[in-house]
PAZAPA-4460 file (N, C-alpha, C; in steps of 0.05 Angstrom, whole numbers, plus 32768, in hexadecimal, padded with zeros to 4 digits):
% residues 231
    n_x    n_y    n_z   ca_x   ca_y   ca_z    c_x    c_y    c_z   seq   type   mol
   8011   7FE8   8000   8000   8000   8000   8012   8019   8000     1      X     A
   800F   802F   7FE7   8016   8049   7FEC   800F   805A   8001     2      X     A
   8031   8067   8013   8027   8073   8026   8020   809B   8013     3      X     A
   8006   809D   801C   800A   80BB   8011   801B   80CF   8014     4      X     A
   8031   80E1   800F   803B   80F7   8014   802A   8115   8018     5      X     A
   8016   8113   801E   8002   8126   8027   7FF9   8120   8048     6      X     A
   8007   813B   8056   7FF9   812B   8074   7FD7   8128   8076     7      X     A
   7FD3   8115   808E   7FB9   8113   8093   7FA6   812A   8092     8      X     A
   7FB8   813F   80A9   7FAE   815D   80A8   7FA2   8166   8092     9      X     A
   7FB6   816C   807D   7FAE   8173   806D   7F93   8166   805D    10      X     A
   7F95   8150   8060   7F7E   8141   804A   7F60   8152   8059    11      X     A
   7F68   814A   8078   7F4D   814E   8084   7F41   816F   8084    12      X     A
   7F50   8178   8083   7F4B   819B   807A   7F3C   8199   8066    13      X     A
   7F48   8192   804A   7F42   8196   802D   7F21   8183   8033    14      X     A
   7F1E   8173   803F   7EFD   816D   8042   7EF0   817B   8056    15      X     A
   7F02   8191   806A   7EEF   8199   807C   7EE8   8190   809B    16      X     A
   7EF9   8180   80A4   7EF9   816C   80B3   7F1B   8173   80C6    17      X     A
   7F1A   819B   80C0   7F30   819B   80D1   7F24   81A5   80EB    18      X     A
   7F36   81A3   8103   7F2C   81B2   8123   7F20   81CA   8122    19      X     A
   7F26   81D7   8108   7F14   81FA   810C   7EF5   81F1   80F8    20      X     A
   7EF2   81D8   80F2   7ED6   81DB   80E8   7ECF   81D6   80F9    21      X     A
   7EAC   81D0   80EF   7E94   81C8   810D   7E92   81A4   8114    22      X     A
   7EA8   819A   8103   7EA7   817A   80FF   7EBF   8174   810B    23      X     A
   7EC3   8163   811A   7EDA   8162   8129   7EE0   8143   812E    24      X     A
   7EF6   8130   8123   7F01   8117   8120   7F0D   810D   8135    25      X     A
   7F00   80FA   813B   7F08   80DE   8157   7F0D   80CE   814C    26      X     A
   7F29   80C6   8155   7F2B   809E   8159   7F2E   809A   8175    27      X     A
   7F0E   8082   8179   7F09   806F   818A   7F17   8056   818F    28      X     A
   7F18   8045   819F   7F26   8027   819B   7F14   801E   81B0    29      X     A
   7F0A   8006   81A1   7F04   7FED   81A7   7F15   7FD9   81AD    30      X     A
   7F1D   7FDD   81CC   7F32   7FC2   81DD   7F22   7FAB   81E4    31      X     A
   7F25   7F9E   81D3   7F1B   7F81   81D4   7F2F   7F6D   81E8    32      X     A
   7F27   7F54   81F4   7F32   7F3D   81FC   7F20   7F23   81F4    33      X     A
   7F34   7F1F   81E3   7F1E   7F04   81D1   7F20   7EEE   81EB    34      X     A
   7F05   7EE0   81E0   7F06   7EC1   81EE   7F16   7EB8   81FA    35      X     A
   7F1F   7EA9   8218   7F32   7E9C   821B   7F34   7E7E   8218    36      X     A
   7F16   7E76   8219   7F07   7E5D   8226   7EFD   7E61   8209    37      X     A
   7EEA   7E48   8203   7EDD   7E3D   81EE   7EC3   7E3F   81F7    38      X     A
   7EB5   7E4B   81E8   7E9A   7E4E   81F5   7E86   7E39   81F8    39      X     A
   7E75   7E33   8206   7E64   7E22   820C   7E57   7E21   81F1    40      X     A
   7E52   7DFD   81F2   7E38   7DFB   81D2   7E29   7E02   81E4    41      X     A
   7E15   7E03   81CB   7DF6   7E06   81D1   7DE4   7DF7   81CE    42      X     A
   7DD9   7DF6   81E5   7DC6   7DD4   81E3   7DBC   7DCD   81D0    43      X     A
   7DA9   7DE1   81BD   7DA9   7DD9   81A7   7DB3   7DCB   8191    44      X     A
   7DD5   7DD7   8193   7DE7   7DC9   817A   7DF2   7DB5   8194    45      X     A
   7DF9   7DAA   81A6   7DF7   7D9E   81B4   7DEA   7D7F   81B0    46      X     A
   7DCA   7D8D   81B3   7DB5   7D71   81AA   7DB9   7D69   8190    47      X     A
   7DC5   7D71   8176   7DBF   7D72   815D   7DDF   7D64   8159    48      X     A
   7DF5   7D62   816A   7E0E   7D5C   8161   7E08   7D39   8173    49      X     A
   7DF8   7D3F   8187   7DF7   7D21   8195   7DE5   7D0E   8184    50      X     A
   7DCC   7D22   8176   7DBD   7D0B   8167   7DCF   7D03   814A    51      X     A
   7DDC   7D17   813C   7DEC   7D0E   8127   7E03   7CF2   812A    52      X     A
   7E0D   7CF9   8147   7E14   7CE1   814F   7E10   7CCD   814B    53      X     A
   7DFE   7CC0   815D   7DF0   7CAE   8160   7DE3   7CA0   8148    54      X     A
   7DD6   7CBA   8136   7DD1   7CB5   811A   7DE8   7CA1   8108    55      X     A
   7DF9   7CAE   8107   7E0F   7CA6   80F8   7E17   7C8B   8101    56      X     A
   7E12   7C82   811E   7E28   7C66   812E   7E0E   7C50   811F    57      X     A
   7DF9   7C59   8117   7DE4   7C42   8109   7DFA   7C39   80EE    58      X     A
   7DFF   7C4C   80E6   7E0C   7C3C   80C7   7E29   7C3B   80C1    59      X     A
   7E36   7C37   80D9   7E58   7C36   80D8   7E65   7C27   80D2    60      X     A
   7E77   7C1D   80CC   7E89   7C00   80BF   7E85   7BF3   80DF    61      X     A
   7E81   7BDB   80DB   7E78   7BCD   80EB   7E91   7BB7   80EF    62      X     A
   7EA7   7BB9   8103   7EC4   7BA9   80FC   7EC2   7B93   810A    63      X     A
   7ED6   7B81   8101   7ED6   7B5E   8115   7ED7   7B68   8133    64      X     A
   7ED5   7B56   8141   7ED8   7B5B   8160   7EF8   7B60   8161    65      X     A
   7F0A   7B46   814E   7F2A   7B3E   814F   7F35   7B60   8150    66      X     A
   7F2C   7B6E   8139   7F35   7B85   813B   7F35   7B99   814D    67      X     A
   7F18   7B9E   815C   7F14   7BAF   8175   7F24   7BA8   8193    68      X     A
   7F28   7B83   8189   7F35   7B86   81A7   7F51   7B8A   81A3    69      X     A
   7F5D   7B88   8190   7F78   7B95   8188   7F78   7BAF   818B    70      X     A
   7F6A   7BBE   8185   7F6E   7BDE   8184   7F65   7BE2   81A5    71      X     A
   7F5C   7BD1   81B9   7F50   7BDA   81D6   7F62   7BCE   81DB    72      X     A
   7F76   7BB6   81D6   7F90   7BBD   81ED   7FA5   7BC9   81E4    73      X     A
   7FA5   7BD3   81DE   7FBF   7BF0   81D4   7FBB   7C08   81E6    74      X     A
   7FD0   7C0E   81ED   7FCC   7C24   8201   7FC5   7C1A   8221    75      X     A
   7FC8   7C0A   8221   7FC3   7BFD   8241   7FDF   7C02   8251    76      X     A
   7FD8   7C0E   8263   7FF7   7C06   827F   7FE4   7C13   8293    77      X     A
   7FFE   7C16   82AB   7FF9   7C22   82BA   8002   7C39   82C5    78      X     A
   7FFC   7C4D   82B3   7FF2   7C6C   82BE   7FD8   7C76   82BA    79      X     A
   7FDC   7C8F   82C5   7FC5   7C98   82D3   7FCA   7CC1   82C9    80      X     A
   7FB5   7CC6   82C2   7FBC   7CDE   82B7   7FA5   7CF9   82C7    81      X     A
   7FB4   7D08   82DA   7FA4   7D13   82E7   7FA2   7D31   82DE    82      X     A
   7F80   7D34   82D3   7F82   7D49   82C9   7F62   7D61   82CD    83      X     A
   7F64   7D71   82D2   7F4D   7D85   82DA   7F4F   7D9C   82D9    84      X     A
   7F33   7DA5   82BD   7F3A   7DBD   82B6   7F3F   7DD8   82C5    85      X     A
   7F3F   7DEE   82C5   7F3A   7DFF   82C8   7F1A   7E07   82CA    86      X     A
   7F11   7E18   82D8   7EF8   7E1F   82E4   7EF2   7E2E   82CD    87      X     A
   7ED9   7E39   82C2   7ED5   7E48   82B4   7EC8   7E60   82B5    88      X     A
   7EC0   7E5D   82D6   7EBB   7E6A   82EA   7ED0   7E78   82F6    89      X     A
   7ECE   7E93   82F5   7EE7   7E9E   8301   7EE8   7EAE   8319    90      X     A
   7EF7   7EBA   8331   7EF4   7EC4   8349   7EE8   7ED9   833B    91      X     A
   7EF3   7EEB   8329   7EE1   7F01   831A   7ECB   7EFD   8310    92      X     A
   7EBE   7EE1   830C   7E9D   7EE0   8304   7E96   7EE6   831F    93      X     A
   7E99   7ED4   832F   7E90   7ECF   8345   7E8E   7EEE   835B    94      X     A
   7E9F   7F01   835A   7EA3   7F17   835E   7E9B   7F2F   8350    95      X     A
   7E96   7F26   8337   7E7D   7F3B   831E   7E95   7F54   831F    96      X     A
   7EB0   7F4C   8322   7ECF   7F5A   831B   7ECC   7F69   8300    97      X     A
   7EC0   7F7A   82FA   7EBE   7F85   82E3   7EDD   7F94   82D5    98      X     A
   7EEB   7F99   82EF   7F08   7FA3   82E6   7F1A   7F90   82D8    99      X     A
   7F12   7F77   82E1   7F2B   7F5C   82DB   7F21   7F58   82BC   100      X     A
   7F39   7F52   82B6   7F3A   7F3D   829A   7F2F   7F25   829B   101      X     A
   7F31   7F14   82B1   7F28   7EF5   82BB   7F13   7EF4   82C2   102      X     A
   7F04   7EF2   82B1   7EE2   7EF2   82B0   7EDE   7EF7   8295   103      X     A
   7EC2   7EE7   828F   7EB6   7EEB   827A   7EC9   7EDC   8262   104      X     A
   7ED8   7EC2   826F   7EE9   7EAE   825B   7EE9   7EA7   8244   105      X     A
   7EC7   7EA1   8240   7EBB   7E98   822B   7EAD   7EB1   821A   106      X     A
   7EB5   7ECC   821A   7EAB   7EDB   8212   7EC4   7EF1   820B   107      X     A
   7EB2   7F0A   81F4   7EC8   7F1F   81F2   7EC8   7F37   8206   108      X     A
   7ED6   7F39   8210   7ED5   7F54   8220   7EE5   7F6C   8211   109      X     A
   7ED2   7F88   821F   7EE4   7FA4   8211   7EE0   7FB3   8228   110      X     A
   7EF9   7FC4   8222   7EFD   7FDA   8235   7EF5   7FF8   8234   111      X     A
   7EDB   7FF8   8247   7ED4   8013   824E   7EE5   8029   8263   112      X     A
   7EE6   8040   825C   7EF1   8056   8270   7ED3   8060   827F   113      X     A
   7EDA   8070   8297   7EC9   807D   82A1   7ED9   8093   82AE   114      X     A
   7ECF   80A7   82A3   7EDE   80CA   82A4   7ED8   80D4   829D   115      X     A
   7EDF   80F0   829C   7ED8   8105   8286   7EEB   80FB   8268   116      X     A
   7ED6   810E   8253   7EE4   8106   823E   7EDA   811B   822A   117      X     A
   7EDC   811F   8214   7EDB   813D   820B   7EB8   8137   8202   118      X     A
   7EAE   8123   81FE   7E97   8123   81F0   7E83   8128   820B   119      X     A
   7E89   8132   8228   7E75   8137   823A   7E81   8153   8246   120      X     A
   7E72   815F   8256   7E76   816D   8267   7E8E   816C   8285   121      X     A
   7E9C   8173   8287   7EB5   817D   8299   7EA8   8169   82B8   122      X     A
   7E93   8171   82B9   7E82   8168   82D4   7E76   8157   82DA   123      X     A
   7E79   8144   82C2   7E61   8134   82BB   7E7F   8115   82AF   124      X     A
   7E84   8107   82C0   7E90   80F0   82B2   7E7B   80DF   82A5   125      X     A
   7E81   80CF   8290   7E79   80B9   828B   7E8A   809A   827A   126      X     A
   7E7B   808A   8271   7E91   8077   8260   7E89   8081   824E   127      X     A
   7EA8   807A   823F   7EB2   8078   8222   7EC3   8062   821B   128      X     A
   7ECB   8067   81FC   7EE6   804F   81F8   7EFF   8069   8203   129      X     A
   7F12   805C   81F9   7F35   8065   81FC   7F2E   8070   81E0   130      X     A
   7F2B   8095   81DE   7F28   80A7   81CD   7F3B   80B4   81D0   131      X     A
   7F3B   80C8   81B6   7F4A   80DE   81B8   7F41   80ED   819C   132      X     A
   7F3D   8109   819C   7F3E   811E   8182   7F53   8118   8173   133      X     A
   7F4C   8119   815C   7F5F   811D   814F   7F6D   8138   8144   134      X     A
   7F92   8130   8147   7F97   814E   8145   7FA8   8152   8136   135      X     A
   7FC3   814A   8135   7FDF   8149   8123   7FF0   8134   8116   136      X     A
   7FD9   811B   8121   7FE4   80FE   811F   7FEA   80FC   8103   137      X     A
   7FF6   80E8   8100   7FFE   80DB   80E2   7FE6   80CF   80D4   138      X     A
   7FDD   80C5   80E3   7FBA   80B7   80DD   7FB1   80B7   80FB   139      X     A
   7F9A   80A5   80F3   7F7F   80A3   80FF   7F89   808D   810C   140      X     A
   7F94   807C   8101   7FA4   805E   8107   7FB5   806C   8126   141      X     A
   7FCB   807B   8121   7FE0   8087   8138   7FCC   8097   814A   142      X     A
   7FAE   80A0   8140   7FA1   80B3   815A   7F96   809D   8165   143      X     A
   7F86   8090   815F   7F81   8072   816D   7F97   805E   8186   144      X     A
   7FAE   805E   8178   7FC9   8056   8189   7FD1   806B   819C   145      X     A
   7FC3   8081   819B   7FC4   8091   81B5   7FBE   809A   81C6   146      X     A
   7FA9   8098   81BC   7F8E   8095   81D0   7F8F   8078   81D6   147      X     A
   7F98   8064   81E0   7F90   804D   81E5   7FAA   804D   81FA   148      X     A
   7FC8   8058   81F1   7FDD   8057   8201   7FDD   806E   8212   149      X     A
   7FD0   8083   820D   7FC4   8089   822B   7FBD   808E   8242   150      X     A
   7FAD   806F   8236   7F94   8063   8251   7FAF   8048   8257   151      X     A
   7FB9   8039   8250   7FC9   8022   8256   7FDE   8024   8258   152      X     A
   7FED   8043   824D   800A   8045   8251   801D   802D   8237   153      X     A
   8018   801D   8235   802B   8009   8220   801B   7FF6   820C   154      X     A
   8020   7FFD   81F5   8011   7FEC   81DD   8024   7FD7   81DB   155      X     A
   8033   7FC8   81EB   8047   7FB0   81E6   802C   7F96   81E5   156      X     A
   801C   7F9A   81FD   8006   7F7D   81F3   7FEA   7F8C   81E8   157      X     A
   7FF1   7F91   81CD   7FD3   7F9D   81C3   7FDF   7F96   81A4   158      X     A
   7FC7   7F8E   8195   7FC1   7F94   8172   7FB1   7F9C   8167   159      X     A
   7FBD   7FB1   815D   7FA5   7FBD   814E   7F99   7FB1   8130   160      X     A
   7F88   7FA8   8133   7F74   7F9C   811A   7F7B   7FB3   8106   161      X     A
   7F88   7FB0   80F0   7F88   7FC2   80D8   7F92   7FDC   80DD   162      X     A
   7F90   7FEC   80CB   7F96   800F   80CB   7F7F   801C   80C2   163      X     A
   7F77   8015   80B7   7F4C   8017   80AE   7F41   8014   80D1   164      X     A
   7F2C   802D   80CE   7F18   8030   80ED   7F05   801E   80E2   165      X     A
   7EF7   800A   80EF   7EE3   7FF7   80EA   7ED1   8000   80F2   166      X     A
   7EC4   801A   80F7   7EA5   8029   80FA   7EB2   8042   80FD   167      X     A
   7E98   8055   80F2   7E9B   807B   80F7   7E7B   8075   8106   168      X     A
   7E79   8093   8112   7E5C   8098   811B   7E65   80B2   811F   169      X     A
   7E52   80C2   8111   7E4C   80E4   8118   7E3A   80E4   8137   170      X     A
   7E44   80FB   8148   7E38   80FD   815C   7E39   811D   816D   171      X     A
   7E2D   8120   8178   7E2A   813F   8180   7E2F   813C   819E   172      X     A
   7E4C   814D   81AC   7E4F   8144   81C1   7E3A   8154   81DF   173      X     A
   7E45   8151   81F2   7E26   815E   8204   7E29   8178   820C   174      X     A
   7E1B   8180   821A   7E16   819A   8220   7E33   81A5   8222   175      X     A
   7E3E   81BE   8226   7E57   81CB   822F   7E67   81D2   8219   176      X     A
   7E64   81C3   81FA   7E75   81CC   81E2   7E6A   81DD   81D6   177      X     A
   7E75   81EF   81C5   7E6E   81FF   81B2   7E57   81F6   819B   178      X     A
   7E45   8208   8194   7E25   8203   8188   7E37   81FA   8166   179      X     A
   7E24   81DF   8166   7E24   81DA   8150   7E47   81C3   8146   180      X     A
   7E5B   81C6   815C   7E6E   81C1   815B   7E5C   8191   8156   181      X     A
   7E6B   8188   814A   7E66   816E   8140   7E7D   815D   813F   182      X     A
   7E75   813F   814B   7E91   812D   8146   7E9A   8118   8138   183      X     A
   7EA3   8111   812C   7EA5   80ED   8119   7EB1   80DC   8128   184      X     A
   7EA8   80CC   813C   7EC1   80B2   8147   7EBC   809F   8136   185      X     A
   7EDC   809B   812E   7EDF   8083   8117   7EF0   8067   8131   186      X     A
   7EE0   8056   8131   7EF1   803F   8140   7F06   8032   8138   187      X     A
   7F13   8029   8146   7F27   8014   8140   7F28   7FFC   8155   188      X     A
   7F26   7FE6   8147   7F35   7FD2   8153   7F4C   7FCB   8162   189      X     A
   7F4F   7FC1   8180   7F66   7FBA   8182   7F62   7FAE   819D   190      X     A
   7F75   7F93   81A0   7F78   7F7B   81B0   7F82   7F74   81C1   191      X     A
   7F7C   7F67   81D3   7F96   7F60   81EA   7FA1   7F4B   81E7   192      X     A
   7FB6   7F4A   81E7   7FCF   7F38   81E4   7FDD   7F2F   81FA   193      X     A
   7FE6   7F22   81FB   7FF1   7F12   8212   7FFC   7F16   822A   194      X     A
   7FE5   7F23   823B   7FD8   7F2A   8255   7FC2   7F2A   825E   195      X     A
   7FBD   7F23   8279   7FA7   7F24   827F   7FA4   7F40   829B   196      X     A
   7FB9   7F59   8294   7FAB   7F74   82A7   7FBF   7F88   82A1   197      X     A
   7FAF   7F97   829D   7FB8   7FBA   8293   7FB8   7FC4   82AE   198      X     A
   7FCB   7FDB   82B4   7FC8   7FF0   82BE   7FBE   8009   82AF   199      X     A
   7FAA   800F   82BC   7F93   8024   82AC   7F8E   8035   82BD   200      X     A
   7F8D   804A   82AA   7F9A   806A   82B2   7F87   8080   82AB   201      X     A
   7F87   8094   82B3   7F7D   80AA   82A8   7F59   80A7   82A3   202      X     A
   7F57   80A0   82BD   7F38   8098   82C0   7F30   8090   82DC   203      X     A
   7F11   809A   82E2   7F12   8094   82F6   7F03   807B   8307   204      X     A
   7EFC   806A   82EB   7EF8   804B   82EF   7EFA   803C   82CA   205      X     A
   7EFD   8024   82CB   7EF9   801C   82B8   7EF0   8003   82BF   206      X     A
   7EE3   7FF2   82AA   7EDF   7FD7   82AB   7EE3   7FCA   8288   207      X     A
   7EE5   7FAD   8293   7EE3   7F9A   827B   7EC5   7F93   8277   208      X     A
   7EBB   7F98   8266   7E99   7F90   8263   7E98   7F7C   8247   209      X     A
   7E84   7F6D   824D   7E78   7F5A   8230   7E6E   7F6B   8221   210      X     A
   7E66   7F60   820A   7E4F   7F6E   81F1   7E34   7F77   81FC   211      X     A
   7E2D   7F63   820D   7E0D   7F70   8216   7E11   7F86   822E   212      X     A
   7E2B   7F82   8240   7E33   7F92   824B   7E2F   7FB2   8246   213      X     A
   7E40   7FAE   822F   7E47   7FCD   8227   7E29   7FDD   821B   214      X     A
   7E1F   7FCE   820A   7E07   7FD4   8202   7DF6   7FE5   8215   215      X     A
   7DF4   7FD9   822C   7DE7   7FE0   8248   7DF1   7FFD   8249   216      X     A
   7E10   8003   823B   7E17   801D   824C   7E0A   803A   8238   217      X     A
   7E0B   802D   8223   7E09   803D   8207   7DF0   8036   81FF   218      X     A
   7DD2   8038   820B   7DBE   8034   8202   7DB2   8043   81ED   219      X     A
   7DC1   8059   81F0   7DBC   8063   81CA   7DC9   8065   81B6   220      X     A
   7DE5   8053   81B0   7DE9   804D   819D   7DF1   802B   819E   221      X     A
   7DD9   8021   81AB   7DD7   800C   81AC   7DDB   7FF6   818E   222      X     A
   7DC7   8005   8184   7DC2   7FF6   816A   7DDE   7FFB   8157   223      X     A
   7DEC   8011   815F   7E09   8011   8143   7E16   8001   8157   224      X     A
   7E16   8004   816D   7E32   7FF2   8177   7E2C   7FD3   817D   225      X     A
   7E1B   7FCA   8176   7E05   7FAB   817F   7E10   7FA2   814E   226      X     A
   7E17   7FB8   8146   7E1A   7FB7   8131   7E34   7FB7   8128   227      X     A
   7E43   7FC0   8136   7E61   7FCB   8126   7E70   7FAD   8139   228      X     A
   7E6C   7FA0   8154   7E6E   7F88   8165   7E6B   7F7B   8159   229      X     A
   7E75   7F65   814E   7E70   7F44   814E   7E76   7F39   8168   230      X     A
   7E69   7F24   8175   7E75   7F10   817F   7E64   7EFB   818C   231      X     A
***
């Protein structure tokens, strides 16, 4: 891919989309922690993988006995192999630990802030992702990586999914900004890597939440972010 010799700045001017218009450019990030655990089937495909089973043992090659009991003494001695999983249940389920990474195994978790942040009032915290305006960056890609380093101090266990934001949403921030002033947060993707706890900063709570979680927090833009989520 050609890198352009035109800064970002500049592009975003020539459309209008610089800090002195009334439209004003965010990169958000979406801190994901994929699955750790394998999620539970579902009884459904459950009942439907036991009856295919069973289905199938009706019409199988049907072998001599000579052969089965050859293949059932192989592997015979005496050991003993002592083994038990891991709980899948964690002190953090059990504790509803919304700060910990260890919880929610079988599921994706993302990271909300709770603070002030430019899209509310000075007096008024609430959640967001790990934002930031955009201002001098190289891209949208590097304002994203800065707003995310931040809130965590070190991108050594994080990936960012692509250099492309995987959702925009226009939005009008709350009371206290200038009339008419408007914002674009473009998201980005990006992951946790091989850790399970950040030190997290520059806020004055945060948590790890699920998909239905977060939804809960953002009941009005439920439907884009229940949209821009897979999982």
């Amino acid at each position: 891919m050609l890198r352009s010799s035109v800064p970002l700045r500049r592009i975003f001017q020539a459309r209008n989309f610089s800090s002195a218009s009334s439209e004003n450019i965010v990169a958000a990030v979406l801190f994901e922690r994929l699955p750790v655990v394998i999620p539970k089937i579902d009884p459904v495909v459950y009942a439907f993988q036991e009856f295919s089973f069973r289905w199938k043992q009706q019409y199988r090659r049907r072998y001599p006995d000579e052969v089965l009991n050859k293949s059932d003494a192989k592997g015979k001695g005496d050991y003993k192999i002592d083994y038990e999983p891991a709980p899948r249940i964690t002190e953090a389920d059990k504790m509803n630990d919304k700060r910990s990474l260890k919880r929610a195994l079988d599921r994706r978790l993302y990271l909300l802030l709770y603070g002030n942040t430019f899209s509310s009032s000075s007096d008024e915290p609430c959640w967001h992702f790990p934002e930031k305006v955009y201002e001098s960056e190289e891209s949208l890609r590097k304002c994203a990586e800065t707003a995310l380093k931040s809130v965590i101090g070190d991108l050594s266990h994080t990936y960012f999914v692509g250099n492309a934001p995987m959702a925009h949403m226009p939005f009008r921030p709350a009371d206290g900004t200038p009339d008419g002033q408007t914002f674009k947060r473009f998201f980005f993707k990006s992951q946790v890597v091989g850790t399970d706890k950040y030190k997290i900063g520059k806020c004055k709570d945060f948590a790890w939440v699920t998909k239905n979680e977060l939804l809960e927090h953002f009941p009005d833009q439920s439907a884009f972010l229940n949209q821009m989520i897979i999982s």
